[in-house]
C-alpha positions in Angstrom: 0.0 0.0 0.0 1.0 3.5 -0.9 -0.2 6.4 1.3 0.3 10.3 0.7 0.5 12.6 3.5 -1.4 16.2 2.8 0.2 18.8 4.8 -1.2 22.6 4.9 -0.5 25.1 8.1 -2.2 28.4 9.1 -1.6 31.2 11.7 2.3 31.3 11.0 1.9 35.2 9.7 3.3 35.9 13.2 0.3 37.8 14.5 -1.4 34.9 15.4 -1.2 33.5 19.2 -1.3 30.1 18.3 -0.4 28.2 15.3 -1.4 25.0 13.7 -0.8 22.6 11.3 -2.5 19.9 9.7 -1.4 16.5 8.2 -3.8 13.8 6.8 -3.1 10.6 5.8 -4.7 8.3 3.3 -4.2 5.6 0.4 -4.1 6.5 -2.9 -7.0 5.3 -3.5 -8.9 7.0 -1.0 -6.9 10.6 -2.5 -8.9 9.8 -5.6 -12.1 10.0 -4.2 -11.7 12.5 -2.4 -10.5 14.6 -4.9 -13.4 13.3 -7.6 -15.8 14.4 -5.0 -14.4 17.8 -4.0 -14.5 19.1 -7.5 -17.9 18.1 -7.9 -18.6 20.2 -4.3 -16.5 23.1 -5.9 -18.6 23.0 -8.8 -21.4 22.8 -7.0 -21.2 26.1 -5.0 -18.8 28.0 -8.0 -15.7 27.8 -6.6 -12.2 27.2 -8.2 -10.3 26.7 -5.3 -11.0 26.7 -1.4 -8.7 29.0 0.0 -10.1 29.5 3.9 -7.9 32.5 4.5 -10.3 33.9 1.5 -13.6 32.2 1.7 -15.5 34.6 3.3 -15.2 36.8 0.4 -15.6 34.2 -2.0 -18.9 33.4 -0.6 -20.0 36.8 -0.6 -19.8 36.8 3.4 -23.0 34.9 3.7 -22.4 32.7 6.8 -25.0 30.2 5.9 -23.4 29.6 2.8 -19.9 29.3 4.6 -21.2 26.8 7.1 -23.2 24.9 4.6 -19.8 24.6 2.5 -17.6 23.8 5.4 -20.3 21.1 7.1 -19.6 19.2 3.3 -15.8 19.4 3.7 -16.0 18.2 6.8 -18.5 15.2 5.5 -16.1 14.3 2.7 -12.9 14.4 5.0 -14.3 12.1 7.0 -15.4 9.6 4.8 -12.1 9.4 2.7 -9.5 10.2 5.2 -8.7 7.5 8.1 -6.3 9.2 10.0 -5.4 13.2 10.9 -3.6 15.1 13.1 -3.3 18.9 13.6 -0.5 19.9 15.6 -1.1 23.3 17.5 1.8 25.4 18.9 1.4 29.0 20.7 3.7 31.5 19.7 4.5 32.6 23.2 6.2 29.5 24.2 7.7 29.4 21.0 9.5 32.5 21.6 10.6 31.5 25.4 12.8 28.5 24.0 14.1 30.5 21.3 14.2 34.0 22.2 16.0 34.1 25.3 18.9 32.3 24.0 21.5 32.7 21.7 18.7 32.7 18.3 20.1 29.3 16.5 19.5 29.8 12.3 18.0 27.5 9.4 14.5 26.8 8.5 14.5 23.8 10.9 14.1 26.5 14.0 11.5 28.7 12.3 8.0 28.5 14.0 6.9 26.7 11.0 10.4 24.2 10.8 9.2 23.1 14.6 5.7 22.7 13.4 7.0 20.4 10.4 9.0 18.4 12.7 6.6 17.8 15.7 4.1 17.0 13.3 6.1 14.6 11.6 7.7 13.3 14.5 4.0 12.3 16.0 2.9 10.6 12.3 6.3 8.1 12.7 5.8 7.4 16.0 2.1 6.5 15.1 2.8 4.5 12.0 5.5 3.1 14.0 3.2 1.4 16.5 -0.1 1.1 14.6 1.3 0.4 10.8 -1.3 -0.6 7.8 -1.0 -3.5 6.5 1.2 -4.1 3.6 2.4 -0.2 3.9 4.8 0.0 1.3 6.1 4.0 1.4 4.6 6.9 3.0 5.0 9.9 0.2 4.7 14.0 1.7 2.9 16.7 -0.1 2.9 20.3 0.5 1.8 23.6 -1.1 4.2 24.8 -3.5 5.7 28.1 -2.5 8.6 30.0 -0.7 9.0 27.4 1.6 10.2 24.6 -0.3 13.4 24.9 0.3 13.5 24.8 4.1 11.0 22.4 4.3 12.8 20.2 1.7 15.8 20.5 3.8 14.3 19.2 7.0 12.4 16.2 5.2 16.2 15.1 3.3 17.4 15.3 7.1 14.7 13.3 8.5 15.1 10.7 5.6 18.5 9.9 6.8 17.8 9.5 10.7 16.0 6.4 12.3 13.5 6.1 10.5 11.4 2.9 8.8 12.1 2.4 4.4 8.8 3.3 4.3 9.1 7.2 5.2 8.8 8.7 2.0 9.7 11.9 -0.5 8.4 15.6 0.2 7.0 17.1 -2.8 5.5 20.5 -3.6 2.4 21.0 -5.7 -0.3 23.7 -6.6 -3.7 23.4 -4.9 -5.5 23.5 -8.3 -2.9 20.2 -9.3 -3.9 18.6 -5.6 -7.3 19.6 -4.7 -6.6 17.4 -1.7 -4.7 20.0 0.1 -7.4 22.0 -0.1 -8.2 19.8 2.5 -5.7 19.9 4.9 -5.8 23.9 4.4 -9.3 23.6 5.8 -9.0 21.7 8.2 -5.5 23.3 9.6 -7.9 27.1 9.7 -10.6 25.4 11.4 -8.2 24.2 14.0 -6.9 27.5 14.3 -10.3 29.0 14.9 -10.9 27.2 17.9 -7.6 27.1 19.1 -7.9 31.4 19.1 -11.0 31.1 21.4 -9.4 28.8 23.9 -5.6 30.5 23.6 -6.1 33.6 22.9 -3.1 36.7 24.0 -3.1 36.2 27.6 -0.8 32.6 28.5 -2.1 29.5 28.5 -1.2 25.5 28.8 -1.3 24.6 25.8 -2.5 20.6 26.4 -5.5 21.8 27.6 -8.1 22.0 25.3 -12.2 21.4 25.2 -11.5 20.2 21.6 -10.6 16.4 22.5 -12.2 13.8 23.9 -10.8 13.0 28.2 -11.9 9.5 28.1 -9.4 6.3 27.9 -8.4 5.2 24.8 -10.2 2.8 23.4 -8.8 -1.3 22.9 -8.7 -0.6 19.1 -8.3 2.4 17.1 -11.1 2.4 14.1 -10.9 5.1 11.2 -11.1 7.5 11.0 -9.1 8.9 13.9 -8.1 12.5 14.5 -5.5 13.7 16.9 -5.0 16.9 18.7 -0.7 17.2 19.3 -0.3 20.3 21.2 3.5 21.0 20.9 4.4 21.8 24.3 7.8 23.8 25.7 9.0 20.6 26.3 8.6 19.3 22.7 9.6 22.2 21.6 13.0 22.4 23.6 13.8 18.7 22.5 13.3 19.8 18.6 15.6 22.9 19.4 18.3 20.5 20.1 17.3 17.3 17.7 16.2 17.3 14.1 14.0 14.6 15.0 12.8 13.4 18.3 14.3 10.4 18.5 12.5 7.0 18.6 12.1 7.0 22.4 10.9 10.3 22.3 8.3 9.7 20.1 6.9 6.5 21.3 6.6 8.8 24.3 4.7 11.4 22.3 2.5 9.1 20.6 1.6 7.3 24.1 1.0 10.9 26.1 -1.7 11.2 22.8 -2.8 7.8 21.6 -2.6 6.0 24.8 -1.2 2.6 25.7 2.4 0.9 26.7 
């Protein structure tokens, strides 16, 4: 099996308090689907492109048609996609690991580098433990723009750590060429949304949140499954000292969010 990564982030214009990104995962086949369906839904309400940082305007700011558009994405996303995760970092703890210390350079320490590599470090961890059957490569694919290179940078390092054969390329693509990202762009805003109204200016833990279910975890994880990784200080001082968080680390990460031994 071949699986594709989508990856879209929002809130790193550094005005925002908190910052998020999104990252689903899927098979191929389910891409297509998706994709054949969203068109049709674009069609549908004369859109080119979703572009949430945009869509009020598109839509003429009428709110019922914005909610009636975004309760659709939210229908096909979960029918086609098993897995997701939105990592969400605030800006303000950011800045106390980085800030008061000698600044360290490269694309890899940027608010969005961290964001890349928490999130990424949660997905191996996860695929580590839970792995699909017959999983052949896992591919990456982000929205082509200024930030290929760092973000190309990061993934060529992460490609030569510890890593399973099946962690795969990072590529860069339009989101008229990858509709699917669309996807991931909505679902990353939505995030960030939410996140606002719980963290807004004033300081905040970020691992709290009214967003995710408190129960255990459940014996079994069933798609589709979507995971809230808040990206603590602590996560963030281990990724200002490591590329990657190493395999311990993130079996420890996927265990303080999935659950189990």
């Amino acid at each position: 099996m071949t699986g594709t990564v989508m990856i879209d982030e929002s809130g790193t214009d550094g005005q925002s308090s908190v910052l998020t990104m999104a990252a689903l995962l899927a098979g191929d086949l389910r891409w297509a689907r998706l994709e054949a369906e969203w068109r049709t839904m674009l069609e549908r309400h004369g859109l080119g492109a979703i572009h949430c940082s945009d869509l009020r305007h598109q839509l003429g700011y009428d709110e019922a048609r914005v909610a009636q558009l975004m309760g659709e994405v939210e229908a096909i996303i979960l029918r086609h996609v098993p897995v997701t995760v939105v990592g969400v970092m605030r800006k303000d703890d950011y800045d106390q690991i980085y800030k008061p210390t000698q600044p360290v350079s490269g694309e890899k320490h940027s608010p969005l580098g961290v964001l890349y590599r928490a999130c990424l470090s949660f997905f191996a961890a996860f695929l580590e433990e839970h792995p699909p059957g017959n999983l052949d490569e896992v591919r990456f694919v982000y929205e082509r723009g200024p930030k290929e290179g760092g973000l190309q940078s990061i993934h060529a390092g992460f490609q030569r750590a510890d890593l399973p054969d099946w962690f795969g390329a990072l590529s860069f693509v339009s989101k008229a060429d990858r509709v699917a990202l669309q996807a991931a762009d909505c679902l990353a805003a939505g995030a960030l949304f939410h996140e606002r109204l719980e963290h807004p200016a004033a300081p905040s833990e970020i691992s709290a949140s009214g967003l995710v279910m408190t129960e255990g975890t459940p014996a079994a994880i069933d798609a589709p499954v979507s995971f809230r990784l808040p990206i603590t200080r602590a996560i963030i001082g281990d990724l200002r000292d490591e590329l990657l968080l190493t395999k311990a680390q993130r079996a420890a990460l996927r265990r303080s969010i999935v659950g189990g031994q």
